[in-house]
N, C-alpha and C positions, 0 to 999 in steps of 0.2 A: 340524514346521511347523504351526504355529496355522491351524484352518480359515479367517478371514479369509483367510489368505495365500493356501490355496490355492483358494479362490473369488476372488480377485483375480487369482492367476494365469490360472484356466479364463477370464474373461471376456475380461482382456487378451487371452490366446491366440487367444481369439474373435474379438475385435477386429481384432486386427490380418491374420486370415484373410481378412479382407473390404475389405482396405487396397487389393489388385486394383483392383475396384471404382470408386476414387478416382479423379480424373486428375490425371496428373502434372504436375508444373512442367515448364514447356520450356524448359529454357537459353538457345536463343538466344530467345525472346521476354522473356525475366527481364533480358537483356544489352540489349536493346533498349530496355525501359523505362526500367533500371538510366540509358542515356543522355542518353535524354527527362527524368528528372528533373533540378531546379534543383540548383547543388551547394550542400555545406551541410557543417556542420563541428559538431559538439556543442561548446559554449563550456565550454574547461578550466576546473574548478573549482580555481581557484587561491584563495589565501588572500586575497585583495581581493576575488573574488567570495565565497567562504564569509561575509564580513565583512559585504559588503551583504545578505544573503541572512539572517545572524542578527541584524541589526537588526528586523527582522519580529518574531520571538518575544522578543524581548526590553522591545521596544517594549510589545507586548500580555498577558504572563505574567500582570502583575499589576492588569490592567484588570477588574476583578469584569465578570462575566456578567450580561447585564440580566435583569430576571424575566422569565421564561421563559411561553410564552402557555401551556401545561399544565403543572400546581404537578409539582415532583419534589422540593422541601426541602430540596436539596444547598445553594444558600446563599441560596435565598428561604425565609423561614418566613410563615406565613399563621395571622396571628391576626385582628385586627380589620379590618385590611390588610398586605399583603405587605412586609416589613422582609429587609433584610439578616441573615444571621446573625450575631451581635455577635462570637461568636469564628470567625468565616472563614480568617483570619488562620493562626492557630495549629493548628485542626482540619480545615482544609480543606487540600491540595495541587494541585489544578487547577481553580481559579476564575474563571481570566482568560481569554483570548482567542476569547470569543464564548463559548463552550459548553464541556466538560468536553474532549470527545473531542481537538480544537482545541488545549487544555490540555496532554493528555496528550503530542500529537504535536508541539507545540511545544517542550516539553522534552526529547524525543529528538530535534527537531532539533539543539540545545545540545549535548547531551551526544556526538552523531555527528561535530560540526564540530571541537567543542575535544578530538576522541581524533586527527582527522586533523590540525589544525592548537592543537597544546598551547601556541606561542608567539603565538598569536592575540592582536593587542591587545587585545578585550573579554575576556579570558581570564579576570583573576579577578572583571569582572562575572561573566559564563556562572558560576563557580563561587558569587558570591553568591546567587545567585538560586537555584541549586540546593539550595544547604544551608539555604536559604528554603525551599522547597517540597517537599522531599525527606526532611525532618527526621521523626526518631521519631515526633514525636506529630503532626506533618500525616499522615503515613501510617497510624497510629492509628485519626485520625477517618476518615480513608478507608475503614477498614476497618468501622468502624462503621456509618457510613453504608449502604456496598452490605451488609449481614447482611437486608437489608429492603427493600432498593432493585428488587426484583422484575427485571425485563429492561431497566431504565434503563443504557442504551450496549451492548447485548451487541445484537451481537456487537463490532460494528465498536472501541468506544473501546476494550471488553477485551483488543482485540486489541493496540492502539497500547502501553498498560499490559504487555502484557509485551512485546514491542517495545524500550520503556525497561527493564526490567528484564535485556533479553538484550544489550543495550547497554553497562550496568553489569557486567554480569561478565564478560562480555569484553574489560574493559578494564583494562592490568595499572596501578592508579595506586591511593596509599593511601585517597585520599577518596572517590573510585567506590565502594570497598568496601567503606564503610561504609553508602553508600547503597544500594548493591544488597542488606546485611542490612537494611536499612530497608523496601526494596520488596520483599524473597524473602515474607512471611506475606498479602501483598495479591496477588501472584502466583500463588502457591499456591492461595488463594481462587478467584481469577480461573479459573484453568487446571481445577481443577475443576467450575465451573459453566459453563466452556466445553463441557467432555466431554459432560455433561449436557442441556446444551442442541441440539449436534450430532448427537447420540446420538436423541434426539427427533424431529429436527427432519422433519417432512415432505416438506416441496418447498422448495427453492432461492431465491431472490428474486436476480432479474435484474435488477435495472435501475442507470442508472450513476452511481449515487449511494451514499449510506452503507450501507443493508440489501444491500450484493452480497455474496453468498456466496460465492461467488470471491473476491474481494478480501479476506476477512476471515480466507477461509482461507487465502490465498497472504501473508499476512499473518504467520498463526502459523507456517506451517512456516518460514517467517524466523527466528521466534522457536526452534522446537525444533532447528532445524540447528546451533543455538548454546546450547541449554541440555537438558541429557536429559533429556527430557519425555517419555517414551514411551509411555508412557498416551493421552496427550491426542493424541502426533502419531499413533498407530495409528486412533483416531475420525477424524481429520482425512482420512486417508488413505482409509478407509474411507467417509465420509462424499464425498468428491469422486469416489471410482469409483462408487458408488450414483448420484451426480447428472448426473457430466456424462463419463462414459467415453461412453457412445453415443451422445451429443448429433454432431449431422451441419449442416451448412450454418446457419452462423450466421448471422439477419438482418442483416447490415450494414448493408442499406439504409434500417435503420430506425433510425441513431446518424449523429449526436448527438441524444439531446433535449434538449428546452430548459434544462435545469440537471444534466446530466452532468456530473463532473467525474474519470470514471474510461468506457472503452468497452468494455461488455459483454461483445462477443466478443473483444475483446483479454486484458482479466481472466482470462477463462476460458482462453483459449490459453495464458498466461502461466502460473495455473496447473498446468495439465496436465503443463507442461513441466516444473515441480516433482516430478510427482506419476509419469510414466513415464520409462522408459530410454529411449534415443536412437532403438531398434530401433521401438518402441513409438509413442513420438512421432510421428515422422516419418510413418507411415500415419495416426493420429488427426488431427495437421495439416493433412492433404489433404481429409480428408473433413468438416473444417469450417469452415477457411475458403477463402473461393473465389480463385485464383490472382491472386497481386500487382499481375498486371497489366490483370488485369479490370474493366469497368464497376462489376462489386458490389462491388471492393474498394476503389472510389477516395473513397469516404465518409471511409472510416480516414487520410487520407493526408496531407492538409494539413492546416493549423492552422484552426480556426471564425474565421473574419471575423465578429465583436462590433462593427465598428464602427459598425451602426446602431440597440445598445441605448444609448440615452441617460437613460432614466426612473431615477431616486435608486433608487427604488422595486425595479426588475430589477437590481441593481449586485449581489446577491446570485449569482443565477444568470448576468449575465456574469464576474463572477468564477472560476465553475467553468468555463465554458467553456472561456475562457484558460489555465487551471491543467489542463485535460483533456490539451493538449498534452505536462504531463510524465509522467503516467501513461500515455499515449500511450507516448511514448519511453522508459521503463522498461520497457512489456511489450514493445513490438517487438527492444528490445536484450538483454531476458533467452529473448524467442523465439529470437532468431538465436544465442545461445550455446548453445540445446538440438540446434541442429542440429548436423550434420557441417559441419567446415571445407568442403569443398570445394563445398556445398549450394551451386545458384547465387540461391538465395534468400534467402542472409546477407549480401551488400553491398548488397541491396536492404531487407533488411528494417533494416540499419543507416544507409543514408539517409533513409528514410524516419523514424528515430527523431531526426535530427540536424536533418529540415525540424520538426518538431512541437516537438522543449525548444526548437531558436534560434525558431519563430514565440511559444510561451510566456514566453521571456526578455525578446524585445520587446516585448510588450505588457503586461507587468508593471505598467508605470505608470498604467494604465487602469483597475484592477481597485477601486482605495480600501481602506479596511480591511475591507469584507468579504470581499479576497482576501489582504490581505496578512498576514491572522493565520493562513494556513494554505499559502501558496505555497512558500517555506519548504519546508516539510517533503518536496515532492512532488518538490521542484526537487533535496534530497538526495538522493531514492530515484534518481531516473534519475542524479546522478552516480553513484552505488553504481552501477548495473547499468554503465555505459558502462563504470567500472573491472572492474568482472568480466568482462564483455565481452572484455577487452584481453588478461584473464589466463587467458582458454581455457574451452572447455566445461566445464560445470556439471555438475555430479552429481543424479540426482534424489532427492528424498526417500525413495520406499520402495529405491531402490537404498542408498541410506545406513544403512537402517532394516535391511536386507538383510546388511549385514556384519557 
């Protein structure tokens, strides 16, 4: 056994020594709430919602990014004043919808929709557009580009990047395959300077936006559970029992802020639930976040009422608010799969995932494009969790990494 392991083990064992400690959930109070809640149903992603929902990136793919208020030269160049890159086109692969990251995660929303639904009517668009942006020498310049690009998108878009990558080769189809050789040497890049940068890294970044470290790591082990990465997943693993195995009572009452569009302590729980066994879990749950049915839990529970931002201006940050609802619901539905069946705080923690996508799905229309180039993507992730959800308890990471 490699020393990581077993200093991850003694901790855990630590850990969960002090699970005592915690207080428990109390069924009939959980059944009681369970009541008190509005009912609510997660809307099937059937292939007329996949359809509206890939309109979005489709829409935005190849809308070039505005200059950007701090230069990066990915497709602004700055000579006498700021020009477009003349070959963007060709050398560039995620240009469009708003920013890189945007980009990235808009094309794995594409390539997620059209592996569930292959007779999609926009089918062989999704496929033009890919073999547009996906191509030898866009990924090239790709490559080119980050050799120099210092910490421009790391973590977070790095993460989206092999995301698409773990996307592609998991999918048995002839043209996937060539694009997943296409993106495996940008990946490879990537997944390296992820280690690196992890491996580094000091302190965590909480907040519920792009730099979460949670999210970026609950991100990759997405990624490594589907491509063997082992290198990268062992830092990853190690990097989240360093940061956040001891963390205890999570501020809740301090989420949402004003341009969230991910909730800190839910990230983190979600997470965790990656990163321990069930045994394990279940005491670290208790002791950080405060019971379902509590005063300090009811921040997490419904969807943000946006309807008094009206300014052009704030459309950015009520956008995320909105879209916070399905990260919301992916991590409460991938929490309640870490539990035991019979926990009675998985029909609660699966209501509550089904009030937050249906309040996000409503309000969709509200958002303008600086939600809709990225709603998408977040609106996939919680179907993915509801489907796993369905299909039983989860395995975690180091338990995978363990066999």
């Amino acid at each position: 056994m490699r020393p990581y392991r077993i200093g991850l083990l003694a901790v855990a064992i630590a850990c969960c020594a002090s699970a005592a400690d915690a207080p428990r959930p109390d069924a009939k109070d959980l059944n009681a709430y369970l009541g008190s809640l509005p009912q609510a149903e997660i809307p099937a992603f059937s292939q007329e919602r996949a359809m509206a929902l890939v309109a979005m990136p489709l829409a935005c793919l190849d809308h070039p990014h505005s200059a950007p208020e701090q230069r990066t030269d990915y497709l602004w160049t700055h000579d006498s004043k700021p020009h477009m890159l003349d070959t963007y086109a060709s050398t560039r692969a995620f240009y469009g919808c708003s920013d890189w990251h945007s980009a990235v995660n808009s094309t794995w929303t594409l390539i997620a929709v059209l592996k569930q639904y292959p007779e999609i009517p926009v089918g062989k668009l999704i496929r033009e557009k890919l073999r547009e942006h996906l191509s030898k020498k866009n990924i090239e310049g790709e490559m080119e580009f980050f050799k120099s690009a210092r910490n421009f998108e790391l973590p977070y878009g790095y993460a989206w990047l092999l995301k698409v990558y773990a996307e592609l080769v998991s999918w048995s189809d002839p043209e996937a395959n060539g694009w997943a050789e296409n993106v495996a040497p940008l990946a490879q890049q990537f997944s390296k300077k992820l280690a690196e940068y992890f491996a580094d890294l000091q302190f965590p970044s909480r907040p519920g936006m792009h730099p979460n470290t949670t999210n970026a790591i609950g991100l990759l082990l997405d990624y490594s559970a589907v491509v063997n990465d082992v290198a990268l997943k062992e830092v990853l693993l190690k990097t989240a029992t360093r940061f956040f195995l001891k963390d205890q009572s999570c501020p809740t009452a301090y989420e949402p802020a004003g341009t969230d569009f991910l909730s800190p302590c839910l990230s983190e729980a979600r997470l965790m639930s990656l990163v321990l066994d069930s045994s394990q879990y279940v005491g670290w749950l208790e002791r950080f976040l405060p019971p379902l049915y509590s005063e300090a839990f009811k921040p997490l529970t419904m969807p943000v009422d946006v309807s008094g931002v009206k300014k052009k201006e704030l459309e950015g940050g009520k956008s995320h608010l909105i879209g916070l609802g399905f990260s919301r619901g992916q991590a409460l539905l991938d929490i309640a799969n870490a539990l035991p069946r019979e926990d009675a705080r998985v029909p609660v923690l699966r209501r509550l995932a089904a009030i937050n996508i249906s309040g996000a799905y409503h309000a969709l229309a509200d958002a303008g494009y600086a939600g809709s180039h990225w709603f998408a993507t977040y609106a996939v992730l919680a179907a993915k969790a509801a489907k796993a959800d369905q299909a039983g308890p989860a395995v975690s990471a180091a338990a995978s990494t363990r066999k």
